[in-house]
C-alpha positions in Angstrom: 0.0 0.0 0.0 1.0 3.2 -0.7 0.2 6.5 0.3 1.2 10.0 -0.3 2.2 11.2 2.5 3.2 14.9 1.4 1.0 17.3 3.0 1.8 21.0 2.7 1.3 23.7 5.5 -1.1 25.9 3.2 -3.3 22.2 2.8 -4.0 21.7 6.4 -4.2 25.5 7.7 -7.5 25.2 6.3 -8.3 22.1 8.0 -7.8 23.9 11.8 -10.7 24.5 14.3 -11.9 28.3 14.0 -10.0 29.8 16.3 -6.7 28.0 15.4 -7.3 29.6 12.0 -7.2 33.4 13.5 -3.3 32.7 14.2 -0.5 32.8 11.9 0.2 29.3 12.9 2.1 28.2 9.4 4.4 31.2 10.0 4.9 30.0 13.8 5.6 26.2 12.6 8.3 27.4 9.8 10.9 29.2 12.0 11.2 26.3 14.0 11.6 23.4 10.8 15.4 24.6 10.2 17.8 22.5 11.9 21.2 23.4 13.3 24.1 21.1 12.1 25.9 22.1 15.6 22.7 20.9 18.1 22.6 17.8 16.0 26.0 16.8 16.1 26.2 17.7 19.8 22.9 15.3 20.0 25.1 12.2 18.1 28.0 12.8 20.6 25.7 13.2 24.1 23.7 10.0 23.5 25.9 7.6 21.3 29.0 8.0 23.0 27.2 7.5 26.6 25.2 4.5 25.4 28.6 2.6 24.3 30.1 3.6 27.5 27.3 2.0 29.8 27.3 -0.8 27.3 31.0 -1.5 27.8 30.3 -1.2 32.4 27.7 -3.5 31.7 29.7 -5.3 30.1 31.9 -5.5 32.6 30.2 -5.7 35.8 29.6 -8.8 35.0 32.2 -10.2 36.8 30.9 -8.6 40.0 26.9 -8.9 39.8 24.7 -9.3 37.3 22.3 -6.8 39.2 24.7 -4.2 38.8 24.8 -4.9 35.3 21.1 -4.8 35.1 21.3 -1.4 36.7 24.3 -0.2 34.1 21.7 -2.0 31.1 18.3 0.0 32.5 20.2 3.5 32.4 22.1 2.3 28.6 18.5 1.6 27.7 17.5 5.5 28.5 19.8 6.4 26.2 19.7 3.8 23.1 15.6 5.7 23.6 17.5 8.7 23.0 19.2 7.5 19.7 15.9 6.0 18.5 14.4 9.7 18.7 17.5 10.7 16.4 16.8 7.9 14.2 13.4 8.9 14.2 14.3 12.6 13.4 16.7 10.7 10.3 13.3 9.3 9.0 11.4 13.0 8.8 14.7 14.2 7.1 14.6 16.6 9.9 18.2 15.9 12.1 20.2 17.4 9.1 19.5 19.3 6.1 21.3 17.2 4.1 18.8 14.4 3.1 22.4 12.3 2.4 23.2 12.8 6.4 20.1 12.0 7.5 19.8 8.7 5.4 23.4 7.8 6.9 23.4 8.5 10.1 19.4 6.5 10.2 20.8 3.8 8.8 23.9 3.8 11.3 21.5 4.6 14.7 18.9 1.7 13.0 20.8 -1.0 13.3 22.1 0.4 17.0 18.4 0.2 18.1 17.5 -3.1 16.0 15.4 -1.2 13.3 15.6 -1.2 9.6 16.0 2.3 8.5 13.8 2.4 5.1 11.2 0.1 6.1 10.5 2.0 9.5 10.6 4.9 7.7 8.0 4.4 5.3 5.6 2.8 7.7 5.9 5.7 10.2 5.3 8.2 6.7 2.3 6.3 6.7 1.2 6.7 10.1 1.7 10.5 10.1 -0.7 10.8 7.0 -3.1 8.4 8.8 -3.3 9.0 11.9 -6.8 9.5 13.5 -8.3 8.0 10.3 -10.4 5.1 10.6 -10.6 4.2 7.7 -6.9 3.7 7.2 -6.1 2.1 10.3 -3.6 -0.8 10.6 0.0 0.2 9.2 2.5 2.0 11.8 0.1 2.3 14.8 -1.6 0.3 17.7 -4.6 -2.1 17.1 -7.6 -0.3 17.6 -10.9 -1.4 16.9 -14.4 0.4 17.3 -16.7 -0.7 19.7 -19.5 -2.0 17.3 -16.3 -3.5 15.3 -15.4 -5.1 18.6 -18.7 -6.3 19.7 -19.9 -8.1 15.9 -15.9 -10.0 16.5 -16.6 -14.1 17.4 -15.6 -14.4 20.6 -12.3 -16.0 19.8 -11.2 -12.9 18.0 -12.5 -10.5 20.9 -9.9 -12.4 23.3 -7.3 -12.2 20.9 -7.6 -8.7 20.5 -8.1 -8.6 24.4 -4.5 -10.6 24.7 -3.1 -8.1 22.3 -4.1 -4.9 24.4 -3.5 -7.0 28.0 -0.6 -4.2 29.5 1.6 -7.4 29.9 1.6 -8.5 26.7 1.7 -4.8 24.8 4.1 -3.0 27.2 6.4 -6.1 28.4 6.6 -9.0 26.3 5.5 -7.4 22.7 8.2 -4.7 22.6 11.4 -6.8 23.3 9.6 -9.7 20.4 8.8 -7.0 18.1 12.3 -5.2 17.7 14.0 -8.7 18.4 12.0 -10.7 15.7 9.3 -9.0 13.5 11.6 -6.1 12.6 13.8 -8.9 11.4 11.3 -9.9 9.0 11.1 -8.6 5.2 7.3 -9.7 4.5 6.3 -7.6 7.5 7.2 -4.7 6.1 3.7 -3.4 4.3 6.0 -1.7 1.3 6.8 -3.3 -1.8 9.6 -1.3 -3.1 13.1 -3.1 -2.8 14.4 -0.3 -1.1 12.6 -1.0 1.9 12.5 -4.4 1.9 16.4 -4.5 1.3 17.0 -2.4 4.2 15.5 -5.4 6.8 18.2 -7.7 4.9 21.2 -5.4 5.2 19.8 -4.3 9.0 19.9 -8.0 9.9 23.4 -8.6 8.2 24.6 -5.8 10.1 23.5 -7.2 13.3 24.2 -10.7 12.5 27.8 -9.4 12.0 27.8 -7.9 15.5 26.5 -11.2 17.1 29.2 -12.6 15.2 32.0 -10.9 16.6 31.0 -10.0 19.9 30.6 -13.9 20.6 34.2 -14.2 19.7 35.1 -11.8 21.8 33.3 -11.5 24.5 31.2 -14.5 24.3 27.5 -15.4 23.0 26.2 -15.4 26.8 27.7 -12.5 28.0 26.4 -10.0 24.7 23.1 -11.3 25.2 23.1 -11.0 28.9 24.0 -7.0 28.2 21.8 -6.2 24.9 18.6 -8.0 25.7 17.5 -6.4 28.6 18.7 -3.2 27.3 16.6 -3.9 24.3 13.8 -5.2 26.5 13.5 -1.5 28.8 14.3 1.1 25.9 11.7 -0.7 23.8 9.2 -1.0 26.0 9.3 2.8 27.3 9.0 3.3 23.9 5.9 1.8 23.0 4.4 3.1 26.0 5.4 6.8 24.8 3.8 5.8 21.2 0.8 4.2 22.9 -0.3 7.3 25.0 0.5 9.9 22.4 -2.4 7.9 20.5 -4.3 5.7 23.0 -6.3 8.5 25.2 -9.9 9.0 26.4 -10.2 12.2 24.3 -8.0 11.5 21.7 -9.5 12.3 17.6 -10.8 9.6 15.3 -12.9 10.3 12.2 -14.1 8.3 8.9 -12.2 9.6 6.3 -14.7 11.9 4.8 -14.7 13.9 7.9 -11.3 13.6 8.8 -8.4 16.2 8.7 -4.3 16.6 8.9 -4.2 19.8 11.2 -7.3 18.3 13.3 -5.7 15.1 13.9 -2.3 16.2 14.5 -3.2 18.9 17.8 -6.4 16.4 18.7 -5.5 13.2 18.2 -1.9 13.4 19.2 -0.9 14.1 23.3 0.8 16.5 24.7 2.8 14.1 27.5 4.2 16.6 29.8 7.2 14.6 31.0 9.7 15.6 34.3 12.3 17.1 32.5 15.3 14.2 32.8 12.9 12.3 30.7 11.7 14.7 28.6 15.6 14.7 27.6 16.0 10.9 27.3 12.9 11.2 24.7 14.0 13.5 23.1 10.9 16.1 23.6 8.9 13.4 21.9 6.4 14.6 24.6 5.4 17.4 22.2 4.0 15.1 19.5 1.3 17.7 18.7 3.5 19.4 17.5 6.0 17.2 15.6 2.2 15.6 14.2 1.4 18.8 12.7 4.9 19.6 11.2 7.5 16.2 10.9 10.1 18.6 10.0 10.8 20.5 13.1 14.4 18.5 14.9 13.3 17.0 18.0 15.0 20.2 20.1 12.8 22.7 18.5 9.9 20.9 19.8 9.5 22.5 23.3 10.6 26.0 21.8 7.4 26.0 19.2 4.8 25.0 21.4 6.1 27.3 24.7 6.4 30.3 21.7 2.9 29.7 20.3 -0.3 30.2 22.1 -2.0 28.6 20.0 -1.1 25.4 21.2 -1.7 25.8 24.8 -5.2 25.0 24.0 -3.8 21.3 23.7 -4.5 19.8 27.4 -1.6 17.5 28.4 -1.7 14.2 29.8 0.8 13.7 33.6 2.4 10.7 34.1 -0.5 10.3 36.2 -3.4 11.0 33.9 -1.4 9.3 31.4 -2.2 6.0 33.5 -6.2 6.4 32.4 -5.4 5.2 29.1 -4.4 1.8 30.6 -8.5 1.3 30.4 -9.3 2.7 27.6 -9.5 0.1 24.4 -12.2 0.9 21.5 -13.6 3.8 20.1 -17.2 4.8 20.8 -17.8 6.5 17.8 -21.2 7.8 19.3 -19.5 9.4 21.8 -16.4 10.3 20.4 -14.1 9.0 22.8 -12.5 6.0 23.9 -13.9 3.6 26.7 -13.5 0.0 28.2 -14.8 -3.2 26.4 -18.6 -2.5 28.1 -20.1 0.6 26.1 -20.9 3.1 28.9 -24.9 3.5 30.0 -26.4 7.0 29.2 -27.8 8.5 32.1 -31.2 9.5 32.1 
């Protein structure tokens, strides 16, 4: 499937609520799409260079405990997130200007965080020019169904889809099997193009050479006993931070005909106000309003555009405590325009 995924700023300004439209919003978005070579190589050198550090005490706190090396892997893990974001920026072709620079240094931080640069890429290119559309649901995001999709479902497919939104099995063990063995796998990848479907092949060469010569160095046992749980925290954090910036009671959905870019990408996209140590791990991915709404802006620009803008303040944000309400929500009531439980709710009298 493929979908253009090219929307301009002049397209969706007429897409915003009324009183997003008073503002010179597009003008606002533009200054901050430029980014600076200098903040992005600083970036590369801040989380890279600490990530191989705590990799190599991990590494070597084996000898004394492997709890200390669990500690040394859960704090690696905070920072292979922070690479991911930089990959992630690679993908929008918004880290450098140089499209070249960007395509290298994705394919370089991919196979550091076990993901296939091209393939990723165009998925997620999907997701951004489908988000919040039900009608084009399923590539790049998290299972949702609507609740009269849910209830028609035999009841064998309504505890699958249960199993697959059980916290457990989306937060814990999905995560560490999805970057560990899907991403590995070329037919998973919903693009045709050999481009894409190459990069999974090179990505897994790449880390079947490092499996290969870290086992002759420092042994099969002892890499895995470092990388998977490092694997296991960063990519679970992260598909909590991708669940909540979607999965919310008040988040947008709309059938195609009604549905709209600007709309989706202020509505249907949080505003997770992180403490600030992990707004810096994530790489300000807190603000996904606003990198919805404009890919292009570098992940440190983020917090600048929305704390410049009024505009956006109208955006509530989700805690790490209100965040925690989305743990029950599951299908969207398209009566009500929100999302609930698995029981519709009764309307009062």
């Amino acid at each position: 499937m493929e979908i253009n995924t090219s929307v301009s700023i002049e397209a969706v300004s007429s897409a915003l609520p009324p009183k997003a439209k008073k503002l010179p919003w597009q003008q606002a978005v533009a200054r901050y799409q430029n980014s600076d070579v200098r903040q992005s190589v600083w970036q590369l050198v801040n989380s890279i260079i600490p990530y191989f550090i705590l990799w190599y005490l991990a590494y070597r706190s084996l000898e004394v405990s492997y709890w200390l090396t669990l500690v040394f892997a859960f704090v690696a893990a905070l920072f292979a997130l922070r690479v991911f974001i930089i990959f992630h920026d690679c993908g929008h072709g918004s880290f450098f200007k140089s499209k070249t620079a960007n395509d290298m240094v994705g394919v370089f931080t991919g196979i550091l965080t076990f993901t296939p640069y091209y393939a990723w890429r165009h998925s997620h290119a999907v997701h951004h020019a489908t988000s919040g559309d039900l009608d084009r649901r399923g590539v790049g995001d998290i299972w949702t169904l609507t609740y009269e999709e849910y209830r028609t479902l035999p009841r064998w497919k309504q505890m699958f889809y249960r199993l697959y939104r059980n916290p457990f099995v989306i937060f814990v063990i999905g995560p560490t099997i999805d970057f560990v063995v899907l991403q590995r796998l070329p037919y998973v990848n919903v693009s045709e193009k050999a481009r894409e479907k190459n990069s999974v092949v090179y990505t897994n060469l790449a880390l079947l050479g490092i499996l290969v010569g870290m086992s002759l160095t420092i042994g099969f046992w002892e890499y895995i006993a470092v990388q998977l749980p490092i694997i296991a925290v960063a990519s679970s954090i992260g598909v909590w931070l991708f669940y909540v910036q979607h999965q919310y009671e008040n988040v947008y959905w709309e059938r195609h005909e009604s549905w709209d870019y600007a709309t989706a990408a202020l509505y249907g996209s949080s505003f997770y106000k992180l403490p600030k140590i992990m707004q810096w791990f994530t790489g300000n991915i807190g603000f996904h309003h606003i990198h919805h709404l404009s890919p292009r802006i570098p992940n440190y620009n983020l917090e600048a555009c929305h704390n410049n803008n009024p505009i956006f303040h109208d955006v509530e944000p989700l805690t790490l405590r209100t965040s925690l309400k989305s743990l029950r929500v599951r299908l969207w009531d398209e009566d009500r325009h929100k999302m609930i439980g698995y029981h519709q709710p009764v309307e009062a009298e």
